[in-house]
C-alpha positions in Angstrom: 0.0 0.0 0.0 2.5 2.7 1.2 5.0 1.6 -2.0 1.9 2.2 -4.2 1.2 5.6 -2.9 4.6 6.6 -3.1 5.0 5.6 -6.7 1.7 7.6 -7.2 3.3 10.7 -6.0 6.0 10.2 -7.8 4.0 10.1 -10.9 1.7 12.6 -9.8 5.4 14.6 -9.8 6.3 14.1 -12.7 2.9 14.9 -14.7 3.4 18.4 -12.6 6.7 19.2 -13.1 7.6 17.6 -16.1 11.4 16.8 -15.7 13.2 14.3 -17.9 11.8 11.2 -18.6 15.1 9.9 -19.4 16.8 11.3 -16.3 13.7 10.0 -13.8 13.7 6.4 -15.4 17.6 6.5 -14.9 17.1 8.1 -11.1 14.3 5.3 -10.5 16.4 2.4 -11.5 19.3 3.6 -9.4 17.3 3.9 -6.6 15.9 0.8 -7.0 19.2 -1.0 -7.3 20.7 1.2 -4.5 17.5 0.4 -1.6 17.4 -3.1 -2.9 21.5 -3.7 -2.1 20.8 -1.9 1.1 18.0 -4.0 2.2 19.3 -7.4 1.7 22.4 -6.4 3.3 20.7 -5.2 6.9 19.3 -7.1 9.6 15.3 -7.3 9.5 13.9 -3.8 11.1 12.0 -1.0 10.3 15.0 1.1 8.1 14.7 -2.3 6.3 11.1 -2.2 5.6 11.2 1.6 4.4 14.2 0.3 1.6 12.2 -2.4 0.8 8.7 -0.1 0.3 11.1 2.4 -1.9 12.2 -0.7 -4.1 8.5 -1.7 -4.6 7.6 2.1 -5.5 10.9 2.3 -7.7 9.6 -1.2 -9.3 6.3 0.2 -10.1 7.8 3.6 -11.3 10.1 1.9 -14.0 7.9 -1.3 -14.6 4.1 0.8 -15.2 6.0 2.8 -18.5 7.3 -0.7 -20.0 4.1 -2.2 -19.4 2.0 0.3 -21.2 4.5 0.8 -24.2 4.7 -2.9 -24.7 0.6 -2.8 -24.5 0.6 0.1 -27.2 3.3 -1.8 -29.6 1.1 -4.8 -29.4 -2.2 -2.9 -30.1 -0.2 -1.1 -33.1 0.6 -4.3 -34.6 -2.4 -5.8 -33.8 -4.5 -3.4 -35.9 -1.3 -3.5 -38.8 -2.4 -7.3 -38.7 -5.8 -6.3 -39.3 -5.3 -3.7 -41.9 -3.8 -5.9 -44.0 -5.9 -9.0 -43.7 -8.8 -7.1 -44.8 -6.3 -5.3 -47.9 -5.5 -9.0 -48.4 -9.0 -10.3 -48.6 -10.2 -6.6 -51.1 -7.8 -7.8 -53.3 -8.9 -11.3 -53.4 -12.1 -10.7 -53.7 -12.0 -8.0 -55.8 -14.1 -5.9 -54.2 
């Protein structure tokens, strides 16, 4: 819950103040790399917990993009695909 809101901000930030998306997906996969080194490495407590809640946000952040661009690529081809079976099928029947 709390790793979902804080991706949600950081969203929410990034709509707002529009920084790089380049330079936020390369701050997000550091910090995702950096809190996930840090909490393996300590013993189980609460400074553990809050790295492990940033890596879940940091997850979401640089996952949520992929997702939806893979989503639109697909739909893209998906409707290519179409397009041309129905081209396809014109021409064959000559309509």
């Amino acid at each position: 819950m709390l790793a979902g809101i804080l991706a949600l901000i950081e969203v929410l930030a990034f709509i707002i103040w529009r920084p790089s998306a380049v330079l936020l997906a390369t701050l997000a996969v550091a910090l995702l790399v950096v809190s996930v080194f840090g909490a393996t490495r300590l013993r189980p407590g609460m400074l553990r917990d809050v790295l492990w809640i940033i890596a879940i946000a940091q997850g979401i952040v640089v996952v949520i993009p992929l997702v939806v661009t893979a989503s639109l690529v697909a739909a893209l081809a998906v409707g290519v695909l179409l397009i041309v079976a129905l081209v396809v099928a014109a021409a064959r029947w000559r309509v």
